[in-house]
PDB file of N, CA, C and O in Angstrom:
ATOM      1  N   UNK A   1     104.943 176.715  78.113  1.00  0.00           N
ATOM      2  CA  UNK A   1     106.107 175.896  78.412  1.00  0.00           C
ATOM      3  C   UNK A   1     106.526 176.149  79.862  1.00  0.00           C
ATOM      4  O   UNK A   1     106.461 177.257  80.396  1.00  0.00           O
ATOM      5  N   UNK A   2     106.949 175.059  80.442  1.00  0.00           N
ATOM      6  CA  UNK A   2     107.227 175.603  82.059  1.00  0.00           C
ATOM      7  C   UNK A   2     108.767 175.009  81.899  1.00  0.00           C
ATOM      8  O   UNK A   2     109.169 173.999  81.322  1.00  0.00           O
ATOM      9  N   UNK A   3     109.384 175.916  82.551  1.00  0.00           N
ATOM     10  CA  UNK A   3     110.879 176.167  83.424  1.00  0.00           C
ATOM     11  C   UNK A   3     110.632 175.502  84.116  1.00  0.00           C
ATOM     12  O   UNK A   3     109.683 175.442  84.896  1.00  0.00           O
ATOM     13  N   UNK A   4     111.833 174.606  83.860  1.00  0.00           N
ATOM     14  CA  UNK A   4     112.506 173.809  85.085  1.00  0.00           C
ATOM     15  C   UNK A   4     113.568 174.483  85.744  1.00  0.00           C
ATOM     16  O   UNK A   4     114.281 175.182  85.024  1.00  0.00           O
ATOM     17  N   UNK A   5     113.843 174.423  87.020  1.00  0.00           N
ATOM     18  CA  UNK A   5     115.384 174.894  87.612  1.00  0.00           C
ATOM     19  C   UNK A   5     115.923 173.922  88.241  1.00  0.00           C
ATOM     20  O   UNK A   5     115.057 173.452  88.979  1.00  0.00           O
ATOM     21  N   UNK A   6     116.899 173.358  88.351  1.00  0.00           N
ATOM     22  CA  UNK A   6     118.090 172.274  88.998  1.00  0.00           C
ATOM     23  C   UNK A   6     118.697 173.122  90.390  1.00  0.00           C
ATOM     24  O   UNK A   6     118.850 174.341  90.317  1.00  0.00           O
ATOM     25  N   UNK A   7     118.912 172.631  91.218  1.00  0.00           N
ATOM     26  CA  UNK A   7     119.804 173.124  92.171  1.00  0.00           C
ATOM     27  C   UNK A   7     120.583 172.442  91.844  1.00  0.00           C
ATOM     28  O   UNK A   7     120.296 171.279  91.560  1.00  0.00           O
ATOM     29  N   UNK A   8     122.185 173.036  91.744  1.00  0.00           N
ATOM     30  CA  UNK A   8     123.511 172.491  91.872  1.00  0.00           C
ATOM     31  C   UNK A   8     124.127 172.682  93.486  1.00  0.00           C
ATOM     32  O   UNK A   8     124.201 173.587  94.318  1.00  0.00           O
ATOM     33  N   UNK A   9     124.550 171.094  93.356  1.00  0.00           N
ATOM     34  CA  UNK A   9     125.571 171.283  95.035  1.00  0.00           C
ATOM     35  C   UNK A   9     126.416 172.046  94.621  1.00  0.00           C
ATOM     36  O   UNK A   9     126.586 172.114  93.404  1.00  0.00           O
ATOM     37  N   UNK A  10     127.431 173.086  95.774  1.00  0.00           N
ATOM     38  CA  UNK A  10     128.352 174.059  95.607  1.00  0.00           C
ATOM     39  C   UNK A  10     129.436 173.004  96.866  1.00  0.00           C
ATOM     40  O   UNK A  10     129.193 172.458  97.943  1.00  0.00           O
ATOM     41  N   UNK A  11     130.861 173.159  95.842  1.00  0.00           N
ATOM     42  CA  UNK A  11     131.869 172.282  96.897  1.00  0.00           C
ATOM     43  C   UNK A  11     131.995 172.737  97.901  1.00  0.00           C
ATOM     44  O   UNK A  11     131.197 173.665  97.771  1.00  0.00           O
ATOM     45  N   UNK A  12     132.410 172.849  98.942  1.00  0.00           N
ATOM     46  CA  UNK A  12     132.195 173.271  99.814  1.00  0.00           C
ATOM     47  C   UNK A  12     134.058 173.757 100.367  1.00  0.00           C
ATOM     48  O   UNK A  12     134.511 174.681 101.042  1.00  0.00           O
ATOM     49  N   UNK A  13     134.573 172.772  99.769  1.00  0.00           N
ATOM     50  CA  UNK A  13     136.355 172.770  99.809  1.00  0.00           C
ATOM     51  C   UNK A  13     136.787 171.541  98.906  1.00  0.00           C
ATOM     52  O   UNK A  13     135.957 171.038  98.148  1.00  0.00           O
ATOM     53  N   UNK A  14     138.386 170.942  99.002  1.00  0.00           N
ATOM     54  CA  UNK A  14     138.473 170.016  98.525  1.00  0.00           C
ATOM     55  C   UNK A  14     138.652 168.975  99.451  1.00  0.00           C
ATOM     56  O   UNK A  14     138.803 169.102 100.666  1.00  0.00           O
ATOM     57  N   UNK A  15     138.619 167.673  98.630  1.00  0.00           N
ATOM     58  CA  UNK A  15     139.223 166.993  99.629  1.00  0.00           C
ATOM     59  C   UNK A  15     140.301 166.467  99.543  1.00  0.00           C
ATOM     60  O   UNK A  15     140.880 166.179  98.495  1.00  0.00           O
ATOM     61  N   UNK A  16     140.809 166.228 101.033  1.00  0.00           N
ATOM     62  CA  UNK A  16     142.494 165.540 101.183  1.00  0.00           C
ATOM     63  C   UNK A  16     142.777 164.731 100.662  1.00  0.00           C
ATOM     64  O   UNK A  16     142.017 163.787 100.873  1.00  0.00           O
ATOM     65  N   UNK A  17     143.763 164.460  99.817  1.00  0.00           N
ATOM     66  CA  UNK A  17     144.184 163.262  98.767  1.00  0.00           C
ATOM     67  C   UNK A  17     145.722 162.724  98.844  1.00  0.00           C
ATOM     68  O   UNK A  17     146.702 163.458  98.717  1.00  0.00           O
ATOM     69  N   UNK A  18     145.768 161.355  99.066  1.00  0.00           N
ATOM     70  CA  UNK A  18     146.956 161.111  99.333  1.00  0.00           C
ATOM     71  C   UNK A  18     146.979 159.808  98.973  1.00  0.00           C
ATOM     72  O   UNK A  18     145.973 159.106  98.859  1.00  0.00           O
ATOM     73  N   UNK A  19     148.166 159.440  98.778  1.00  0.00           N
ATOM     74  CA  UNK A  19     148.776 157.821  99.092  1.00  0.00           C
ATOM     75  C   UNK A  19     148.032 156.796  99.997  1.00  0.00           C
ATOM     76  O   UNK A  19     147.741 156.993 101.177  1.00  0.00           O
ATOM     77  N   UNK A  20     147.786 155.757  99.330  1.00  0.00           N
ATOM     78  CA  UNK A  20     147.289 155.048 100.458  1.00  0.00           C
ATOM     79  C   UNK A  20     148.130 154.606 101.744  1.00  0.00           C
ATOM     80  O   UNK A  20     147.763 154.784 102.905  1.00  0.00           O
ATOM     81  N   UNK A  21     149.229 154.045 101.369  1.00  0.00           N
ATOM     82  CA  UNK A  21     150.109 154.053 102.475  1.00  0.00           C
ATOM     83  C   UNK A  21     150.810 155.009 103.184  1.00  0.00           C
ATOM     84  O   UNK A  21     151.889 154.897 103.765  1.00  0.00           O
ATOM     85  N   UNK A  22     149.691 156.468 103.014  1.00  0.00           N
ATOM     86  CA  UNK A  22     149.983 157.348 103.781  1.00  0.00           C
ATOM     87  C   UNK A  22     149.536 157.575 104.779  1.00  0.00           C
ATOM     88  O   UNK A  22     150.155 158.137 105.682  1.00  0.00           O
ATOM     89  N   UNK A  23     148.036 157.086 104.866  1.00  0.00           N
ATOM     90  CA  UNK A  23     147.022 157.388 105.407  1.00  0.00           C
ATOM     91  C   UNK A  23     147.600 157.219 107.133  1.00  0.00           C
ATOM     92  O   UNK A  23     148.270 156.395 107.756  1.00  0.00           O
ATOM     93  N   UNK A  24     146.999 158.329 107.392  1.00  0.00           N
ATOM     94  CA  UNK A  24     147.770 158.715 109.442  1.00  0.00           C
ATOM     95  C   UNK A  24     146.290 158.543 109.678  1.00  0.00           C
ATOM     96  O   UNK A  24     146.541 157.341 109.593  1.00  0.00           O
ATOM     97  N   UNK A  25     145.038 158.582 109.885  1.00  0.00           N
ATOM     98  CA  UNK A  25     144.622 159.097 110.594  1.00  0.00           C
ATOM     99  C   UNK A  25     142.812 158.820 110.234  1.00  0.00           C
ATOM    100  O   UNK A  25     142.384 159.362 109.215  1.00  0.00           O
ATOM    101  N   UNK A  26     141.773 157.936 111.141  1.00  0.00           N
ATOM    102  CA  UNK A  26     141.107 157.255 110.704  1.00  0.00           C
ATOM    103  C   UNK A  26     139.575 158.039 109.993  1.00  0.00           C
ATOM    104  O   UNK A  26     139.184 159.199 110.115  1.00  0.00           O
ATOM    105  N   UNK A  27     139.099 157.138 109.410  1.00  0.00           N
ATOM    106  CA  UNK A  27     137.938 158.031 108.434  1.00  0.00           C
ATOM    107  C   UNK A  27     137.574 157.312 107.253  1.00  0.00           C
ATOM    108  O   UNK A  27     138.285 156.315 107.121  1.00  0.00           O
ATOM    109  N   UNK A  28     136.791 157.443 106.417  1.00  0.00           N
ATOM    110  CA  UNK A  28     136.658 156.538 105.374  1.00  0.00           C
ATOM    111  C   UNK A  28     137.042 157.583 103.949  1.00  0.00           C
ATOM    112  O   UNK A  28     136.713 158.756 103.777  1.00  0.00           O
ATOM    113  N   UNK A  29     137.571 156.988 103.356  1.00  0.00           N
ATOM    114  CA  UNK A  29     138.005 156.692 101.757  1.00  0.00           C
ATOM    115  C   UNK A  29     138.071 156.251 100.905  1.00  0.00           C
ATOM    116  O   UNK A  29     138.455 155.082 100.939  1.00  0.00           O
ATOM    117  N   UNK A  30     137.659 157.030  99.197  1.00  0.00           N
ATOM    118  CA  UNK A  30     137.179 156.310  98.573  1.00  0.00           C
ATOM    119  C   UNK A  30     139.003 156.283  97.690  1.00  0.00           C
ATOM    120  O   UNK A  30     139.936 157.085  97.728  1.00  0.00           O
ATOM    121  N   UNK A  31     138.806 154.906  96.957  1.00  0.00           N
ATOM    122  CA  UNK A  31     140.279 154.837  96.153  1.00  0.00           C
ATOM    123  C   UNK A  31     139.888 155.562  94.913  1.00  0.00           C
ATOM    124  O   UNK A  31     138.677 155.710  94.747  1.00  0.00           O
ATOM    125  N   UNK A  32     140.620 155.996  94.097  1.00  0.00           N
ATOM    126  CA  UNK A  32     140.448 156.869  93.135  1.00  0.00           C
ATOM    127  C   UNK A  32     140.473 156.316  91.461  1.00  0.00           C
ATOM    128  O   UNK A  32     140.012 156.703  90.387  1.00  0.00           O
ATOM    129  N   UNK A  33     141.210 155.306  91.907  1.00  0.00           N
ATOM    130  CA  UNK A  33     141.597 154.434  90.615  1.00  0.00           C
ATOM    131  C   UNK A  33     140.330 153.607  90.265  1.00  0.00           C
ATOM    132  O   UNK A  33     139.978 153.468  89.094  1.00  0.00           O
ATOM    133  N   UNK A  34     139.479 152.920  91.577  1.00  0.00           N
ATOM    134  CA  UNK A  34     138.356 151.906  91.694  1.00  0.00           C
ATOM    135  C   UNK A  34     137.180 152.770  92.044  1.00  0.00           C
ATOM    136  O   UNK A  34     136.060 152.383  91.708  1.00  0.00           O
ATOM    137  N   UNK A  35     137.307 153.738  92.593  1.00  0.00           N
ATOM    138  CA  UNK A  35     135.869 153.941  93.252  1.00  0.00           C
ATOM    139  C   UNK A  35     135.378 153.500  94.818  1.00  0.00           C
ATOM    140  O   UNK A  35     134.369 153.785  95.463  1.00  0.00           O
ATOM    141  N   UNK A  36     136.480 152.734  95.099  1.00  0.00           N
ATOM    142  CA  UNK A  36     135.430 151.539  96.370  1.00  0.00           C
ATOM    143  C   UNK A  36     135.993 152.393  97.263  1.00  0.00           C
ATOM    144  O   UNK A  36     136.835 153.285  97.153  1.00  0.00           O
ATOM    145  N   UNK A  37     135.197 151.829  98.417  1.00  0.00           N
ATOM    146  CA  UNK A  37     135.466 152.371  99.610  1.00  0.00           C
ATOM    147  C   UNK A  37     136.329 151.819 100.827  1.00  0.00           C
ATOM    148  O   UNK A  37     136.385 150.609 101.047  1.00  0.00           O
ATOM    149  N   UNK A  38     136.921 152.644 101.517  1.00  0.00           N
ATOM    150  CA  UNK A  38     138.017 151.546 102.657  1.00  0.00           C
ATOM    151  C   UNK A  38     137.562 152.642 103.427  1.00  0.00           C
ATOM    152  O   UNK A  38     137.424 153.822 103.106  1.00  0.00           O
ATOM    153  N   UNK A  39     137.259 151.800 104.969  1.00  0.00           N
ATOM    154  CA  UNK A  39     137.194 152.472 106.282  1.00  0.00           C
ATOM    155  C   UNK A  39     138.055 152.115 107.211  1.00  0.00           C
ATOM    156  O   UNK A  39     138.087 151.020 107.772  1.00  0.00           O
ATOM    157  N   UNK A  40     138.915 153.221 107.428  1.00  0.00           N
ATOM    158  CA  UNK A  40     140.220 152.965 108.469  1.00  0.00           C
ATOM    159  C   UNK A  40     139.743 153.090 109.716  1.00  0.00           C
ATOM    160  O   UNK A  40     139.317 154.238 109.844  1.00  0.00           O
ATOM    161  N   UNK A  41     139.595 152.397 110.801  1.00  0.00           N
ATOM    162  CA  UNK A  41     139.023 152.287 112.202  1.00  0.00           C
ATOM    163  C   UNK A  41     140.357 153.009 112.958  1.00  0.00           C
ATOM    164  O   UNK A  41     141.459 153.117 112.422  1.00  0.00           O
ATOM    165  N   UNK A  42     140.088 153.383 114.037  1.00  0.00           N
ATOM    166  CA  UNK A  42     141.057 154.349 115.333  1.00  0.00           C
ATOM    167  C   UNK A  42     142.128 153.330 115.310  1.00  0.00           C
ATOM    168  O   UNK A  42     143.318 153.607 115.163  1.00  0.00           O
ATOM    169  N   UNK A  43     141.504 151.768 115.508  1.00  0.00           N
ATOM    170  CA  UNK A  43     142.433 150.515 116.091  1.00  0.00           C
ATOM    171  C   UNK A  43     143.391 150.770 114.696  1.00  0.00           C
ATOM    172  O   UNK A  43     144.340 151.465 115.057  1.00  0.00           O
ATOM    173  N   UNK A  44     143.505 150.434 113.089  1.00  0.00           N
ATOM    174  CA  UNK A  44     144.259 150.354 112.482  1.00  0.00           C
ATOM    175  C   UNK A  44     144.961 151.358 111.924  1.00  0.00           C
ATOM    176  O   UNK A  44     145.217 151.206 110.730  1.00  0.00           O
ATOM    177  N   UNK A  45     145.501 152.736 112.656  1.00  0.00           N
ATOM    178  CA  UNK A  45     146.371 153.348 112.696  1.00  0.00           C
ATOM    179  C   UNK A  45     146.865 153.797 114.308  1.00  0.00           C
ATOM    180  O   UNK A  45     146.184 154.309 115.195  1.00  0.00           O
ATOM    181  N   UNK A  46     148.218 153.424 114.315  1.00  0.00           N
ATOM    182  CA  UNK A  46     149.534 153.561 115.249  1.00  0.00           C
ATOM    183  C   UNK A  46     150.719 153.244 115.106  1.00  0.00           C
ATOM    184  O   UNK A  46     151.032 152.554 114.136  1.00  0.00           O
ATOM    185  N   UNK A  47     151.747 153.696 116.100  1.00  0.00           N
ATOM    186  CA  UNK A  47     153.027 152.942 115.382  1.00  0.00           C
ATOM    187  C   UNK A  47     153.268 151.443 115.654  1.00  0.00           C
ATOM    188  O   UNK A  47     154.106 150.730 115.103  1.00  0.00           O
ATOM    189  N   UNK A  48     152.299 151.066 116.689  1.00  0.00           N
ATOM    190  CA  UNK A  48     152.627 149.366 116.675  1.00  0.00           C
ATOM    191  C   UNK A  48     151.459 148.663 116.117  1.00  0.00           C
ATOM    192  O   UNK A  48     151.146 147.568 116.583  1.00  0.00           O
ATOM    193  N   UNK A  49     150.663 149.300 114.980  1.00  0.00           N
ATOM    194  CA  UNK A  49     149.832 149.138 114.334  1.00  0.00           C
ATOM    195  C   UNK A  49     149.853 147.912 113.449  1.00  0.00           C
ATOM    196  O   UNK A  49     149.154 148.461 112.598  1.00  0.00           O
ATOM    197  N   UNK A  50     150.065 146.718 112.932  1.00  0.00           N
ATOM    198  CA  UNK A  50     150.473 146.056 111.624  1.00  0.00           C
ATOM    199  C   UNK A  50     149.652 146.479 111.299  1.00  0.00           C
ATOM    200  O   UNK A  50     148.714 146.661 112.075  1.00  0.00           O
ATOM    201  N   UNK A  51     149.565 146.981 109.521  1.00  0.00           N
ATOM    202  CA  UNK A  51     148.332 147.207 108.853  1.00  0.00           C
ATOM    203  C   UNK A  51     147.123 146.178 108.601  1.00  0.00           C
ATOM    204  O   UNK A  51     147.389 144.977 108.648  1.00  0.00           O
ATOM    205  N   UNK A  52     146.160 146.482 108.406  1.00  0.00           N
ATOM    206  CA  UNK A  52     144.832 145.854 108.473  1.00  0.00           C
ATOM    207  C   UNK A  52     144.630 145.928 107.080  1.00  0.00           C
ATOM    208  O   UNK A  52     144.176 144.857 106.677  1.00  0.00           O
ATOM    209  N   UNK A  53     144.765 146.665 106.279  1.00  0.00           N
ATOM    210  CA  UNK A  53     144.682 146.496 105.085  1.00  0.00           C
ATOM    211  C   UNK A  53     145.748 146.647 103.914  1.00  0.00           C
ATOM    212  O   UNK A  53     146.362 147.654 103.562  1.00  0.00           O
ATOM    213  N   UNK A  54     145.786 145.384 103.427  1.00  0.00           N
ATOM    214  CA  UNK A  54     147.016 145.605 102.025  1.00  0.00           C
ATOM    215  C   UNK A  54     146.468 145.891 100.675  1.00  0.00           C
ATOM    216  O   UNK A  54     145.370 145.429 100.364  1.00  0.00           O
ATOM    217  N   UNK A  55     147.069 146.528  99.955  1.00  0.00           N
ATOM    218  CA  UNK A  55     146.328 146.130  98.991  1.00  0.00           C
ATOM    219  C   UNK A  55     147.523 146.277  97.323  1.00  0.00           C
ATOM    220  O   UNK A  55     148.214 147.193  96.878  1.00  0.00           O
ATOM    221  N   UNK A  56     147.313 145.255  96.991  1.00  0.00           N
ATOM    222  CA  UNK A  56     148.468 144.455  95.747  1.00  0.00           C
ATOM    223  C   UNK A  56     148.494 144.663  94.641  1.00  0.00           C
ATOM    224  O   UNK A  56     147.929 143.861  93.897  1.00  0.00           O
ATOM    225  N   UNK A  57     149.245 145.968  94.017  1.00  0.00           N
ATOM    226  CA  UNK A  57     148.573 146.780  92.802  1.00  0.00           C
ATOM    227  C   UNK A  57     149.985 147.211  92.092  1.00  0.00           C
ATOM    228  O   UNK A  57     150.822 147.377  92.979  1.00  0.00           O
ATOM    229  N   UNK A  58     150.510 147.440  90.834  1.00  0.00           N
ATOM    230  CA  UNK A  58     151.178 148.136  90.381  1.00  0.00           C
ATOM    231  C   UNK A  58     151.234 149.503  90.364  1.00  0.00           C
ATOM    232  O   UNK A  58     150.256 150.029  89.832  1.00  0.00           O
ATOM    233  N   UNK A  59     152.114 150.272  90.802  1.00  0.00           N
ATOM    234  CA  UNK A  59     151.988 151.868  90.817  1.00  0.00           C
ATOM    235  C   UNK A  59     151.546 152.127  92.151  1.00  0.00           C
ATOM    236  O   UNK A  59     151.418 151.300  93.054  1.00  0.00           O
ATOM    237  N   UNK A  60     151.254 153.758  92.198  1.00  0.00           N
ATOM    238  CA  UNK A  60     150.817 154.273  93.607  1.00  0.00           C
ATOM    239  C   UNK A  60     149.030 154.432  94.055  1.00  0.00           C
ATOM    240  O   UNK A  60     148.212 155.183  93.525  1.00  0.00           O
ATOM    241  N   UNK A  61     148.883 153.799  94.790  1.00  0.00           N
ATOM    242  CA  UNK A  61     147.074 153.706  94.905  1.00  0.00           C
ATOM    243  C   UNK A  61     146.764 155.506  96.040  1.00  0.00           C
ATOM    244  O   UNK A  61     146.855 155.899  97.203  1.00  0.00           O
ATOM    245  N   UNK A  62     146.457 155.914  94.934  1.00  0.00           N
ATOM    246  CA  UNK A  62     145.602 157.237  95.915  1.00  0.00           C
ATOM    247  C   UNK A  62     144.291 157.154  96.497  1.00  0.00           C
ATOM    248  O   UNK A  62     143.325 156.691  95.891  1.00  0.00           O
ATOM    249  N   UNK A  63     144.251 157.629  97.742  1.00  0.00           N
ATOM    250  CA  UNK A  63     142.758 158.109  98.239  1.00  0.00           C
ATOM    251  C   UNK A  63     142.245 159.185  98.363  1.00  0.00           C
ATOM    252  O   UNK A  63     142.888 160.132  97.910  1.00  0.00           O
ATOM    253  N   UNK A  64     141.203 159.408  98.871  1.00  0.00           N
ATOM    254  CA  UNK A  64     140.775 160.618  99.126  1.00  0.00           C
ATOM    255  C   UNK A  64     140.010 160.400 100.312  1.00  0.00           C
ATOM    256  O   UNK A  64     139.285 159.412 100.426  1.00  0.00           O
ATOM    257  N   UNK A  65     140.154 161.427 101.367  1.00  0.00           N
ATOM    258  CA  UNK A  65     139.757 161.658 102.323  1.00  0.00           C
ATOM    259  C   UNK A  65     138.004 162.061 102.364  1.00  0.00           C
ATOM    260  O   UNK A  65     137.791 163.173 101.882  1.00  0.00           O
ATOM    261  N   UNK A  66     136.793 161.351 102.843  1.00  0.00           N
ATOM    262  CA  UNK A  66     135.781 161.822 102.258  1.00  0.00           C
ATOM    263  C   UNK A  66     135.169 162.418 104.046  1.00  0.00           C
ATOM    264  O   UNK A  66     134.404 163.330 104.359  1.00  0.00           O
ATOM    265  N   UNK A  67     135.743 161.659 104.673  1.00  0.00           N
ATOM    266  CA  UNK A  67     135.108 162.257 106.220  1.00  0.00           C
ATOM    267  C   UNK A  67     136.170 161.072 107.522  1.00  0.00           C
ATOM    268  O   UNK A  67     136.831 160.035 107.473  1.00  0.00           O
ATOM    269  N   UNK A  68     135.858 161.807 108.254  1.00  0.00           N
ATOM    270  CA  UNK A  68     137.163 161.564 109.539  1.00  0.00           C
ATOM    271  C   UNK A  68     135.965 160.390 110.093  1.00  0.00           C
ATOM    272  O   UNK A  68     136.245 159.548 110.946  1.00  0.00           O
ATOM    273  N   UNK A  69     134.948 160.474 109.611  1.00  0.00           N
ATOM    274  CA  UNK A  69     134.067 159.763 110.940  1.00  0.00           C
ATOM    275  C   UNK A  69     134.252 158.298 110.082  1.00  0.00           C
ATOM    276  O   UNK A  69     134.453 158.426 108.875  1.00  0.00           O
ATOM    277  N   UNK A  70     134.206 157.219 110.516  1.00  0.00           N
ATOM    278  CA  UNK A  70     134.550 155.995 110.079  1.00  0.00           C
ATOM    279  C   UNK A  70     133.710 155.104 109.907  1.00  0.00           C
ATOM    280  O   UNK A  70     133.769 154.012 109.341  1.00  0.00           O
ATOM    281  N   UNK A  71     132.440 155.958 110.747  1.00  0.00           N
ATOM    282  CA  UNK A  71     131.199 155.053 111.106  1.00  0.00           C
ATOM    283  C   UNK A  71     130.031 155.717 109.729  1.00  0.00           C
ATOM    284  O   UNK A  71     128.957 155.120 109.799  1.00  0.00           O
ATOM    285  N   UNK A  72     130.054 156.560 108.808  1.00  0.00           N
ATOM    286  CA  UNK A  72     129.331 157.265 108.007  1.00  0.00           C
ATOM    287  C   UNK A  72     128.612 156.744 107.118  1.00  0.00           C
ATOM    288  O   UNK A  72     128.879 155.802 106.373  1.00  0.00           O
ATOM    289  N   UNK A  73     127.623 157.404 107.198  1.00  0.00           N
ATOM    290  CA  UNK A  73     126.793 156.203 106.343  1.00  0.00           C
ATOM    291  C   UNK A  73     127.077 156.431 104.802  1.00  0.00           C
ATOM    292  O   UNK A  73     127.457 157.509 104.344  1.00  0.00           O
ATOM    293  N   UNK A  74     126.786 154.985 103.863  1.00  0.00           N
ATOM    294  CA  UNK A  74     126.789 155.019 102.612  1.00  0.00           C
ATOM    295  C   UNK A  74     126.456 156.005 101.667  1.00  0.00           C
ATOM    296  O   UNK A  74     127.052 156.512 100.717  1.00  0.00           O
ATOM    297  N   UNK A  75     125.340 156.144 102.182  1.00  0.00           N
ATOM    298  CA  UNK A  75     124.589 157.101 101.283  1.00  0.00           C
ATOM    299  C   UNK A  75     125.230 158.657 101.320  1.00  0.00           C
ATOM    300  O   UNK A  75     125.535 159.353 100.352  1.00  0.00           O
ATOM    301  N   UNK A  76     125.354 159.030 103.004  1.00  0.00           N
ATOM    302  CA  UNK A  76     126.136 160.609 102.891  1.00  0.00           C
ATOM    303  C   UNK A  76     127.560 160.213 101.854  1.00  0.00           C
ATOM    304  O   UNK A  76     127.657 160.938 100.864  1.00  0.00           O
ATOM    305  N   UNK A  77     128.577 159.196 102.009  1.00  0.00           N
ATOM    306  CA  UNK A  77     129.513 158.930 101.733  1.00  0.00           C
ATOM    307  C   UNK A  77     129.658 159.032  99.916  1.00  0.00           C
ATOM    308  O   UNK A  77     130.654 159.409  99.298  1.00  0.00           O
ATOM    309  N   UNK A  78     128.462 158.612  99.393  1.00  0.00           N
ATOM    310  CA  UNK A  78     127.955 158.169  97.960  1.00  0.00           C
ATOM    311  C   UNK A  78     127.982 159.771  97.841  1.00  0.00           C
ATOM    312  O   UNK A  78     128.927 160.241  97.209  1.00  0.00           O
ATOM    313  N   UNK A  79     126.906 160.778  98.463  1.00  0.00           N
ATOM    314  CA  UNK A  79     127.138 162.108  97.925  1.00  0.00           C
ATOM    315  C   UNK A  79     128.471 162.875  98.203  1.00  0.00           C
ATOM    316  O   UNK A  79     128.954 163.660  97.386  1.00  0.00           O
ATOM    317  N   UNK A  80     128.931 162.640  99.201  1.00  0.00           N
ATOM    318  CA  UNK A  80     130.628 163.718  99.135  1.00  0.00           C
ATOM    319  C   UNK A  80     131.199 163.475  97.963  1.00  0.00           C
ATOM    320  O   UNK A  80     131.534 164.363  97.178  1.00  0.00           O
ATOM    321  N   UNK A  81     131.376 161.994  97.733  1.00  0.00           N
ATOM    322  CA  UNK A  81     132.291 161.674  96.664  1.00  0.00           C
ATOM    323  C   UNK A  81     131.688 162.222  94.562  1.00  0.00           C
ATOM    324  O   UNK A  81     132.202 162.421  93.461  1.00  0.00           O
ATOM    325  N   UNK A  82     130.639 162.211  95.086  1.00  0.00           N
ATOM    326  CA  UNK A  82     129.862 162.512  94.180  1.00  0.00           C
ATOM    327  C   UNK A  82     129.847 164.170  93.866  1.00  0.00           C
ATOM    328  O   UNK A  82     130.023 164.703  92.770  1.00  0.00           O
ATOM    329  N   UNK A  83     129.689 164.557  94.636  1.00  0.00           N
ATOM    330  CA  UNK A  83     129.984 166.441  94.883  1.00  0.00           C
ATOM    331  C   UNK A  83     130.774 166.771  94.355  1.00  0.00           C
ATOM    332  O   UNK A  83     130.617 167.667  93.525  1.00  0.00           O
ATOM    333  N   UNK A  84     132.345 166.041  94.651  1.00  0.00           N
ATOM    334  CA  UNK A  84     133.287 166.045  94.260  1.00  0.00           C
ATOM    335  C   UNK A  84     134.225 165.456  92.847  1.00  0.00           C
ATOM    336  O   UNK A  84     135.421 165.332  92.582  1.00  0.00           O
ATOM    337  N   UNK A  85     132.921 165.191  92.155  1.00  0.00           N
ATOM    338  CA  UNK A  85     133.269 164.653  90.778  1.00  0.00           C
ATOM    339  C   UNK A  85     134.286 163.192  90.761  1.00  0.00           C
ATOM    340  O   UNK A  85     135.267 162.891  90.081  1.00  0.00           O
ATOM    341  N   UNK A  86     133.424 162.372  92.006  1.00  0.00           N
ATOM    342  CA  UNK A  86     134.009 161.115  91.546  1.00  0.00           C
ATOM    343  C   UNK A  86     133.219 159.996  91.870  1.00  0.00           C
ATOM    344  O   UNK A  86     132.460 159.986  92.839  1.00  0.00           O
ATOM    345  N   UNK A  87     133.355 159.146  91.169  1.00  0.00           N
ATOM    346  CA  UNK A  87     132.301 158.338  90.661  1.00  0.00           C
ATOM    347  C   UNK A  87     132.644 156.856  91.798  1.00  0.00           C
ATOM    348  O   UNK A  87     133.606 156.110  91.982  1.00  0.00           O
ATOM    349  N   UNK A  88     131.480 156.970  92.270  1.00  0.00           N
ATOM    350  CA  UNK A  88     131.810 155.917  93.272  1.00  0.00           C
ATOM    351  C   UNK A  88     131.220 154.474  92.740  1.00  0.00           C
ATOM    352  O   UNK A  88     130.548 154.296  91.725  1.00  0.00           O
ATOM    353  N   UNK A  89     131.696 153.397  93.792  1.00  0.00           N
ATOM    354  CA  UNK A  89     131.514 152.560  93.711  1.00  0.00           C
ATOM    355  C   UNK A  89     131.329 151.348  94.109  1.00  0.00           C
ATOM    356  O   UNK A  89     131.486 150.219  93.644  1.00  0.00           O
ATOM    357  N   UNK A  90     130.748 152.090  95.626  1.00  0.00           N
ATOM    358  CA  UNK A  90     130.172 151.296  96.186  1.00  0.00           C
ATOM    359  C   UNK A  90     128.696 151.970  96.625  1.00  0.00           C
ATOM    360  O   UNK A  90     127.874 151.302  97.253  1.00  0.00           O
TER     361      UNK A  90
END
């Protein structure tokens, strides 16, 4: 009979989780409720900012912070969120 062994990813920390209409500061995030992904660009946070993205929901929409870089690719993006025991969806 042959042994198999799995490597498990180890978290590394958590990640930042907040309000969506909290969000200061650009990077991509996955929503927590959906899975999907929103990428906040440098341009759509400031104070003479209008927001770039609304989004029309009952209750409070949380995110999670998955990386500051905005430009990241899918696939790294698919594993953070994934590391982190959440099921993406995009």
């Amino acid at each position: 009979m042959t042994e198999t062994r799995f490597e498990t990813k180890e978290i590394q920390g958590t990640l930042k989780i907040l309000n969506f209409n909290e969000i200061t500061q650009q990077g991509c995030y996955v929503l927590l409720d959906t899975g999907q992904l929103v990428r906040v660009p440098t341009q759509a946070i400031g104070p003479e900012t209008k927001p770039t993205i609304t989004i029309h929901q009952q209750g409070i929409t949380r995110a999670a912070l998955l990386t500051e870089n905005d430009a990241e690719l899918v696939s790294t993006l698919r594993d953070i969120a994934i590391t982190n025991n959440i099921q993406p969806k995009f």
